[in-house]
N, CA, C and O of each residue as an XYZ file, in Angstrom:
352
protein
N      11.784      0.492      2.299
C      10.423      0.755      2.752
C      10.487      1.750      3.925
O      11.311      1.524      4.812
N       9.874      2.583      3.989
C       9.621      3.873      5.122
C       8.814      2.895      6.255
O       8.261      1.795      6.231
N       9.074      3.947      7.253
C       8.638      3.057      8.622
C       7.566      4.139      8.891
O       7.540      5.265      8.395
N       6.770      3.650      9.683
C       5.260      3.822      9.787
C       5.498      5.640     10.345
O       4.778      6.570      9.983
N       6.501      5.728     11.134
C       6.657      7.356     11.392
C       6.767      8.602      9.685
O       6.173      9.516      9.112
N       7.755      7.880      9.615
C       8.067      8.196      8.059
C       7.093      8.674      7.191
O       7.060      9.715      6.536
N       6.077      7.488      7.313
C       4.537      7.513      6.212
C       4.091      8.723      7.130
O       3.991      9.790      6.524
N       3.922      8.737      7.929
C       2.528      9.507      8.960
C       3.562     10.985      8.453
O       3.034     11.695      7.598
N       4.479     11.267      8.786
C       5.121     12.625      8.351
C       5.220     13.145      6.970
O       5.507     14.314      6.711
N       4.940     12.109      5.985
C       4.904     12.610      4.749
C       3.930     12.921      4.027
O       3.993     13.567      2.981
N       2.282     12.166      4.903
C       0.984     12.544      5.207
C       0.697     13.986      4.949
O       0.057     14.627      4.115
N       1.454     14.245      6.034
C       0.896     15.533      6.508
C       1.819     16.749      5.962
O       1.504     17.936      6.047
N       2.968     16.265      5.408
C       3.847     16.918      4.518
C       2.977     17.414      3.266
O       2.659     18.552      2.919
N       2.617     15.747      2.532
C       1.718     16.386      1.197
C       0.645     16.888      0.923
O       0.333     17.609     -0.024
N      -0.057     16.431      1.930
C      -1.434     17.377      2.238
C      -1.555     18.488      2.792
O      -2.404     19.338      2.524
N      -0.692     18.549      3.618
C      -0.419     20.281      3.674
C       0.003     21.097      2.588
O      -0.379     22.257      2.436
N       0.721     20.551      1.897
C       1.358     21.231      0.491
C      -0.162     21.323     -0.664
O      -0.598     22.352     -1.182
N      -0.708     19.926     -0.814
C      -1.838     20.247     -1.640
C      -2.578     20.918     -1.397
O      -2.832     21.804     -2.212
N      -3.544     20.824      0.248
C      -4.978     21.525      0.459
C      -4.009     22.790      0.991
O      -4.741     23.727      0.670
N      -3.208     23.213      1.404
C      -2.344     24.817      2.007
C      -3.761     24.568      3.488
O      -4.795     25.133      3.845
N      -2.949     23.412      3.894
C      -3.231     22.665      5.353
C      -2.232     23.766      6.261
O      -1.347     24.445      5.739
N      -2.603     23.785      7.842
C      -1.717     24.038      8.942
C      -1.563     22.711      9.216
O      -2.547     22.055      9.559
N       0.084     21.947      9.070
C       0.194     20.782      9.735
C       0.321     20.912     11.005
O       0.529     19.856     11.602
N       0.273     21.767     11.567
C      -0.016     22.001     13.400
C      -1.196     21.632     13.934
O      -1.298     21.313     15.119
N      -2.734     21.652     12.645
C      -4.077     20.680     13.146
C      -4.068     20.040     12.595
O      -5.207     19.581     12.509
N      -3.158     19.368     11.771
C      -2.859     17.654     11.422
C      -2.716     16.889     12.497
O      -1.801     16.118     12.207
N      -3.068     16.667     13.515
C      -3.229     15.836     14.530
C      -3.819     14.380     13.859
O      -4.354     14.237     12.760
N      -3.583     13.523     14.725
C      -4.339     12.229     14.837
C      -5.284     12.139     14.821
O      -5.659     11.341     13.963
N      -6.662     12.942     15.838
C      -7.681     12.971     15.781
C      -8.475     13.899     15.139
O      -9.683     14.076     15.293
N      -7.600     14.559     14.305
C      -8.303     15.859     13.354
C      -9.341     14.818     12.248
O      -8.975     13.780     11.697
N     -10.363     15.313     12.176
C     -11.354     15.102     11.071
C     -11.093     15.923     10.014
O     -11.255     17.142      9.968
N     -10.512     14.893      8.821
C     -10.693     15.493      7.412
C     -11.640     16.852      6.677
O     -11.258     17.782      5.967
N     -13.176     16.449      7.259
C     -14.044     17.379      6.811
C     -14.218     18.824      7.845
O     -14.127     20.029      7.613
N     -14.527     17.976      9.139
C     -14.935     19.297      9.688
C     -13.915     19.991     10.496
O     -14.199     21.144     10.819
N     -12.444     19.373     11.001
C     -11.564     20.241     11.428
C     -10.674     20.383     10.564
O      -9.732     21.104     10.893
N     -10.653     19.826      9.326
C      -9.481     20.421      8.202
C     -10.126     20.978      6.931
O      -9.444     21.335      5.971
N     -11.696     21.052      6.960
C     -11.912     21.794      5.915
C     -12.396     20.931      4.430
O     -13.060     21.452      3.534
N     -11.979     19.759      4.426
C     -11.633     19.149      3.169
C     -13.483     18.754      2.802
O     -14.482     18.612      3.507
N     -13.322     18.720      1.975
C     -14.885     17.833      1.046
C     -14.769     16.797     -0.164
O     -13.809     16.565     -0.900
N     -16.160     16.201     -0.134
C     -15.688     15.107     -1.378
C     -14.803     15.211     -2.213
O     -13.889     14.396     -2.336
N     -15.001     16.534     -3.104
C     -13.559     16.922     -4.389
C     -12.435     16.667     -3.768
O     -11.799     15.642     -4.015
N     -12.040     17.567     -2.880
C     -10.610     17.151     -2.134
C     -10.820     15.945     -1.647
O      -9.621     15.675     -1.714
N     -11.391     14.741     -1.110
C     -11.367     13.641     -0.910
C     -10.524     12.464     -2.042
O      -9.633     11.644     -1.825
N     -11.323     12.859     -3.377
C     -10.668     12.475     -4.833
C      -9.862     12.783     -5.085
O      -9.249     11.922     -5.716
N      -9.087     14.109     -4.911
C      -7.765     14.727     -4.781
C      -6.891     14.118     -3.907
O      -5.821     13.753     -4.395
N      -7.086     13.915     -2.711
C      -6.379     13.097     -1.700
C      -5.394     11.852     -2.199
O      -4.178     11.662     -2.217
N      -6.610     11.090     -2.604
C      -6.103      9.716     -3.174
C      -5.403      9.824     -3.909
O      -4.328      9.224     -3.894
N      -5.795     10.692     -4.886
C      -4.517     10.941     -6.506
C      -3.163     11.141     -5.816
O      -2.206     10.394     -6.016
N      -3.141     12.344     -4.878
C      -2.121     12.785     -4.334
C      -1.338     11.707     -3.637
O      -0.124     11.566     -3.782
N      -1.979     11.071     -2.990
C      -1.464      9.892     -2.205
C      -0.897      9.213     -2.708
O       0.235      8.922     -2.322
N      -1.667      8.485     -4.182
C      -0.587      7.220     -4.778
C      -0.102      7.992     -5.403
O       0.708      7.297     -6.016
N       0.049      9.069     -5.777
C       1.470      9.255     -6.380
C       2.800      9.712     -6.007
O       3.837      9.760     -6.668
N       2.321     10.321     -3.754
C       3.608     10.207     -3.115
C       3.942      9.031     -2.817
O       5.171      9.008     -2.752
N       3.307      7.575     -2.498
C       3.468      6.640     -1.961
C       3.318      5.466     -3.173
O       3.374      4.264     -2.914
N       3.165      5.878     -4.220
C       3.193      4.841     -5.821
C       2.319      3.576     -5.234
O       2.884      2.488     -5.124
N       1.170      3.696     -4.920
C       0.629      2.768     -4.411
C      -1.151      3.192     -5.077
O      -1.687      4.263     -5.362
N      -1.482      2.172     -5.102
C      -3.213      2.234     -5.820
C      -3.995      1.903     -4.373
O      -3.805      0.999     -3.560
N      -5.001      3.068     -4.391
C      -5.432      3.111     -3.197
C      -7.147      2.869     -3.396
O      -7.896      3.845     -3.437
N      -7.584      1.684     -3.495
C      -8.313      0.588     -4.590
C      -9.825      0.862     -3.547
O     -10.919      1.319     -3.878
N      -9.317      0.357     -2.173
C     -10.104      0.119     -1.028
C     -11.598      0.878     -0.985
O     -11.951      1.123      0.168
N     -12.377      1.223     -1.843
C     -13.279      2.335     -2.056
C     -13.835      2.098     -0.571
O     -13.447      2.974      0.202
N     -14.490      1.314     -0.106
C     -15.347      0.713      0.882
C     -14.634      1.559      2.143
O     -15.316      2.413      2.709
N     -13.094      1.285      2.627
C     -12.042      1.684      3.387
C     -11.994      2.873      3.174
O     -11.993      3.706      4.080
N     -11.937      3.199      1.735
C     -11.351      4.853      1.470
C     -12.708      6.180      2.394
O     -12.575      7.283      2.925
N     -14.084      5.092      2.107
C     -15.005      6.146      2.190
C     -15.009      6.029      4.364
O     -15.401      7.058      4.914
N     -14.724      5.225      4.998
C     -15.374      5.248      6.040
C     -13.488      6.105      6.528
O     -13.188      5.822      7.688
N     -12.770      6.690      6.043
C     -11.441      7.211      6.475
C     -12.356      8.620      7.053
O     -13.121      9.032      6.181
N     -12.396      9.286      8.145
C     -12.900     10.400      8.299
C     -11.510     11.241      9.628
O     -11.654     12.362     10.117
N     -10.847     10.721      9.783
C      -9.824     11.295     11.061
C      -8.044     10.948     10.379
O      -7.739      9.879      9.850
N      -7.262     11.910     10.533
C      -6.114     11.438     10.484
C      -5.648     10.420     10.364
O      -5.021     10.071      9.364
N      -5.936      9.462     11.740
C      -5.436      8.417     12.330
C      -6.214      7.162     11.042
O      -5.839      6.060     10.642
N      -7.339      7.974     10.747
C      -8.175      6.667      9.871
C      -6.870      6.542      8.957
O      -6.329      5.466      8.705
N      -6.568      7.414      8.632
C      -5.763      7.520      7.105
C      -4.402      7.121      7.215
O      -3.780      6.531      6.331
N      -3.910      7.495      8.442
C      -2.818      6.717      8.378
C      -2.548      5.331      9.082
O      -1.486      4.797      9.399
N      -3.992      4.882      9.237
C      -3.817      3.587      9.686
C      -3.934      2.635      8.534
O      -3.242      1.626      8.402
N      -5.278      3.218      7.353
C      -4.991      3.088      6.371
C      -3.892      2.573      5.235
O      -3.799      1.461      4.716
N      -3.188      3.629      5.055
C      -1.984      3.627      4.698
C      -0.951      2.913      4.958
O      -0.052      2.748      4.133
N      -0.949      2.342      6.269
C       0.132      1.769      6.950
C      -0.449      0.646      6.708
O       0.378     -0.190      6.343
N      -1.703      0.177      6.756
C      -2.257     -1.295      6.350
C      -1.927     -1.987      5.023
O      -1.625     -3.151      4.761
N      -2.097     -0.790      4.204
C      -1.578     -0.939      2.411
C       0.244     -1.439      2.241
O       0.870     -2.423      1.848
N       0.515     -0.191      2.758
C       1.974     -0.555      2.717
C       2.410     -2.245      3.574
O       3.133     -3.078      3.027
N       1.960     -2.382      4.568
C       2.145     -3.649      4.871
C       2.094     -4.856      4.075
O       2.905     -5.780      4.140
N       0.889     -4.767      3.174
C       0.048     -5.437      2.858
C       1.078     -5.736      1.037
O       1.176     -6.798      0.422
N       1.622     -4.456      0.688
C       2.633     -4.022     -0.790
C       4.256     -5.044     -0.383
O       4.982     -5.704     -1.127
N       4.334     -4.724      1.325
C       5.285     -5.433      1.545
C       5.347     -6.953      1.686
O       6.372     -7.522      1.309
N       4.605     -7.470      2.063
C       4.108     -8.844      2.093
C       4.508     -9.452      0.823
O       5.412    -10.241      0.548
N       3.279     -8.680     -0.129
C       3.542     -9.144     -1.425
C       4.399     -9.195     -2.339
O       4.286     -9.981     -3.279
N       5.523     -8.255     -2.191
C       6.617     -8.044     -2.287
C       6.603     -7.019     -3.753
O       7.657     -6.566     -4.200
């Protein structure tokens, strides 16, 4: 299992690679929409992209929609994976 640094760097690894992001305003407090650009389509894109770097179903619609900052997402993320580990 990757450790929570790990996840947050591979974040911003694949989303930079998908949306052709600057991971230099991948910050923590960067907003998805209005300081990285992204919109609903890429929102749906996100997720795809996501479980299929992290093989994880990212179900949470309720969670998924109120994610608007970095930090949402990789707190997110780090909640799931916890949550994959638990369950084993």
């Amino acid at each position: 299992m990757i450790s929570d640094d790990e996840l947050r760097q591979k974040v911003v690894v694949v989303l930079a690679e998908e949306f052709e992001l600057d991971p230099e305003k991948m910050t923590p407090d960067a907003t998805l929409y209005d300081d990285l650009g992204l919109d609903s389509l890429d929102a749906v894109d996100m997720v795809v992209v996501l479980e299929k770097s992290f093989g994880m179903k990212l179900t949470d619609e309720e969670a998924l929609r109120s994610i608007r900052t970095m930090e949402d997402l990789f707190q997110f993320l780090i909640r799931l994976k916890a949550e994959k580990s638990a369950t084993g």
